[in-house]
C-alpha positions, 0 to 999 in steps of 0.5 A, a space after each residue: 500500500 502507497 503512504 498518503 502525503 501528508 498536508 502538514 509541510 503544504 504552504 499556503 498559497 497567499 503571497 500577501 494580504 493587504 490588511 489596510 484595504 478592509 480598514 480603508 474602505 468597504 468593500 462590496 464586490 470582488 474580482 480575481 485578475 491576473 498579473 503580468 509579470 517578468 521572471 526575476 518577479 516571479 522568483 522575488 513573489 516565491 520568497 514573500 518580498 512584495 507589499 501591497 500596501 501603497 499599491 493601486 488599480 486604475 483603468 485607462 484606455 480600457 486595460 487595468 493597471 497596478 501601481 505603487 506595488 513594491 516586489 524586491 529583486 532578488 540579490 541573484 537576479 540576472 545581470 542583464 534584466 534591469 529591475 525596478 522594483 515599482 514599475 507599473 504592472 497590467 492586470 488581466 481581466 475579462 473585457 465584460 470586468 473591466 467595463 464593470 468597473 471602469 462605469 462603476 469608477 467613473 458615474 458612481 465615484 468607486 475605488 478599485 483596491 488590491 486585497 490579496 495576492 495569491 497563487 492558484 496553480 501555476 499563476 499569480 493573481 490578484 484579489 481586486 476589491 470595489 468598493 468605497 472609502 470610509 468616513 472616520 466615524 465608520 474606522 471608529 466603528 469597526 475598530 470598537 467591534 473588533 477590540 470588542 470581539 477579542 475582549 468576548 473571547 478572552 472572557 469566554 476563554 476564562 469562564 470555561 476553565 
């Protein structure tokens, strides 16, 4: 009888998460797009060095594009590609997607943020998320429920001891 592999050792498959997204903005709908990316960012996205957390998504001439995502070369990179670490990088999307929400963005004043990036099977792609800014008193709000939802649980956790 063959041994079952065991699923300890299985990384998982998200390369990041941009937690400020959630906090930032409410998020209504989600798309998954991928990424065009070079080889050494390939490489630089299998050790982690990428961060969402200046990035955004803007359409033009019907194609989006991300920004400000940050993807470090790798020391070992090739000596003849140059690497900019910030470069403008095209999603790919469904033509039917991207008129989404390019009417959504422009008549209904929608922001388009990364969430996640991820790997699914062999690709890279990028969890999009619509959705619009939060004023102050909505930050405060959702701040208060989760420092209330840590606090139940600690309680909970004493009261079954």
């Amino acid at each position: 009888m063959a041994k079952k592999k065991s699923k300890k050792g299985t990384p998982s498959s998200t390369i990041v998460l941009n937690k400020r997204a959630r906090f930032e903005y409410s998020i209504e709908d989600k798309f998954e797009a991928g990424l065009a990316l070079q080889g050494w960012e390939v490489k630089a996205l299998r050790l982690g060095k990428v961060n969402l957390a200046e990035a955004y998504v803007y359409i033009k001439d019907g194609e989006a594009w991300m920004s400000g995502c940050s993807i470090l070369p790798l020391n070992t990179a090739s000596t003849h590609v140059i690497a900019n670490p910030t470069r403008i990088r095209k999603l790919l999307l469904n033509r039917r997607e991207l008129d989404r929400l390019a009417g959504l963005v422009e008549r209904q004043g929608y922001s388009i943020v990364p969430m996640a990036m991820y790997w699914k099977k062999s690709f890279v792609k990028l969890e999009i998320g619509l959705g619009k800014g939060k004023k102050a008193h909505d930050k405060r709000e959702d701040t208060k429920e989760r420092e209330w939802q840590i606090e139940k649980s600690r309680v909970m956790k004493h009261k079954v001891r």
